[in-house]
N, C-alpha and C positions, 0 to 999 in steps of 0.2 A: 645806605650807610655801609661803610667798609668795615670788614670784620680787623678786630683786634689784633696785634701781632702778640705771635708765640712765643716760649724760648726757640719751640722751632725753626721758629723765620732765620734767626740769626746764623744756625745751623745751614741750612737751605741760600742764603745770602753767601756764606764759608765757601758752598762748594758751588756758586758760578761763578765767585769771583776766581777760585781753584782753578778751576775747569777753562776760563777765560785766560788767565795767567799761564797756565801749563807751554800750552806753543809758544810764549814768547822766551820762555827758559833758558834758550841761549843766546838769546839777544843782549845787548849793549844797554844797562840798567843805568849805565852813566848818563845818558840821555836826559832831558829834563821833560816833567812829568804833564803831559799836556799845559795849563794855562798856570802852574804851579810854580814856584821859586826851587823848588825838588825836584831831585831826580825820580827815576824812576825808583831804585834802588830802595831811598829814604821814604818815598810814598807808602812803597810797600810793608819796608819794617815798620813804620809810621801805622798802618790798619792795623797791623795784627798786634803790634804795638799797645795801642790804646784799647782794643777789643780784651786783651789779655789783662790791664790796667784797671778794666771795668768791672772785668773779675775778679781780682782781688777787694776793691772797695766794695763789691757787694757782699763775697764771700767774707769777710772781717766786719761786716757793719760798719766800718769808718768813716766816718762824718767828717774826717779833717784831711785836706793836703797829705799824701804821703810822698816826701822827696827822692823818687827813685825812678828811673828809667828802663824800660825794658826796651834793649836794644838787639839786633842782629848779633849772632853769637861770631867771634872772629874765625875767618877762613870758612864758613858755611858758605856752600853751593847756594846757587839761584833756586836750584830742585829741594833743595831743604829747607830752605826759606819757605817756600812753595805749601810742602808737605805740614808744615805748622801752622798755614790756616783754617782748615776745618777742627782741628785738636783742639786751637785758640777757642772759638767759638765754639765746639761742643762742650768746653770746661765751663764757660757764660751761660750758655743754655740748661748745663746741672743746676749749676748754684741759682739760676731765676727762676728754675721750677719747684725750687724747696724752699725760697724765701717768700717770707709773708708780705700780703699786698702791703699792710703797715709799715714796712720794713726803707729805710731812707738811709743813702749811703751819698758818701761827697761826688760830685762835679765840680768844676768849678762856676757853672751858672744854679747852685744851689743844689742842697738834697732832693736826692733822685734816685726814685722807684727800680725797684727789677721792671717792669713795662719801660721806662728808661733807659734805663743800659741796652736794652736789648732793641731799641729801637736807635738810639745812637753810633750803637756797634754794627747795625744794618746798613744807617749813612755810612761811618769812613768805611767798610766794604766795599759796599757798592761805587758809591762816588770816587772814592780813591781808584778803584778796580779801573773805572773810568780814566781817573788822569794818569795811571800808569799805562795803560793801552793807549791812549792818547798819543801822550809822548812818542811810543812805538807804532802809531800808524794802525790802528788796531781797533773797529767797532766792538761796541759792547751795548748791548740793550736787554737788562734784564726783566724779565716778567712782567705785564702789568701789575697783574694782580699783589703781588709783592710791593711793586713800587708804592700803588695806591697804598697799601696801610701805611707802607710806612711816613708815606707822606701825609696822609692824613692824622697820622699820632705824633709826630716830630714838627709839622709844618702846618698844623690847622687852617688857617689863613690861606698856605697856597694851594689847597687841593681846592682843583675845580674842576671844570673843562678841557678836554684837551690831553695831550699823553700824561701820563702820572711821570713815567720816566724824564720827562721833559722837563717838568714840573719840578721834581727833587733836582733835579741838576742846578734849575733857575734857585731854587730856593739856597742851594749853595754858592750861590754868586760861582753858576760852571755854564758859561757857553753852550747852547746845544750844537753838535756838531752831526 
């Protein structure tokens, strides 16, 4: 049985997709995002995007639709874009270690746990991290062990046999490549 994800994972998920993205930082973000209708650019504000989103609906309890966008700030660098992914997820990883297991905040496929956010914020990381290197010609294979929880808490059904990485990819309808 695969151990539980953390607030930490999320954190830990933050800094390979970081670390991963770093060398591509002067590359051409116009590009489109591996198998995506996205560029690389909107991929990326897109994870940190929804990871930052996740945090606020936990951190306020909110149970309903909030109609706001958090988007790329205008004229920021690729490197500061960059630099706002571990912050993102370290702010998620507070708020899901002080909220109660009781505690249910909106998604839009229903109210959903801090063990949720934090495991949904792990997918568009990772997987996005993916279609963004993608796009730019760039492997990326994060950790098993990582993959496996998360795949096991987000994707019950598809953990099995076989790479875990592989596995979350298929479960996002993402090509292994």
């Amino acid at each position: 049985m695969a151990k539980i994800l953390t607030p930490d994972d999320v954190v830990a998920a933050a800094a390979l997709a970081e670390a991963a993205l770093r060398p591509v930082v002067g590359r051409d973000w116009s590009v489109r995002a591996g198998p995506l209708d996205w560029d690389v650019e909107q991929t990326i504000t897109h994870m940190i995007g929804a990871t930052a989103k996740y945090t606020l609906y936990l951190a306020s309890r909110c149970e309903h639709f909030l109609a706001l966008s958090v988007t790329r700030w205008p004229d920021s660098t690729n490197e500061e874009v960059i630099d706002s992914v571990v912050p993102v997820a370290t702010g998620l990883a507070a708020v899901a270690a002080v909220t109660p297991p009781g505690v249910r905040a909106y998604h839009v496929t229903g109210p959903s746990s801090a063990a949720d956010h934090v495991g949904r914020a792990c997918v568009e990381l990772l997987v996005h991290t993916d279609d963004a290197l993608a796009g730019l010609g760039v492997a990326f294979a994060p950790p098993a062990d990582l993959c496996q929880r998360v795949l096991a808490q987000q994707f019950p059904d598809a953990a099995g046999p076989g790479s875990a990485w592989h596995g979350l990819l298929a479960a996002n309808g993402r090509p292994v490549r």
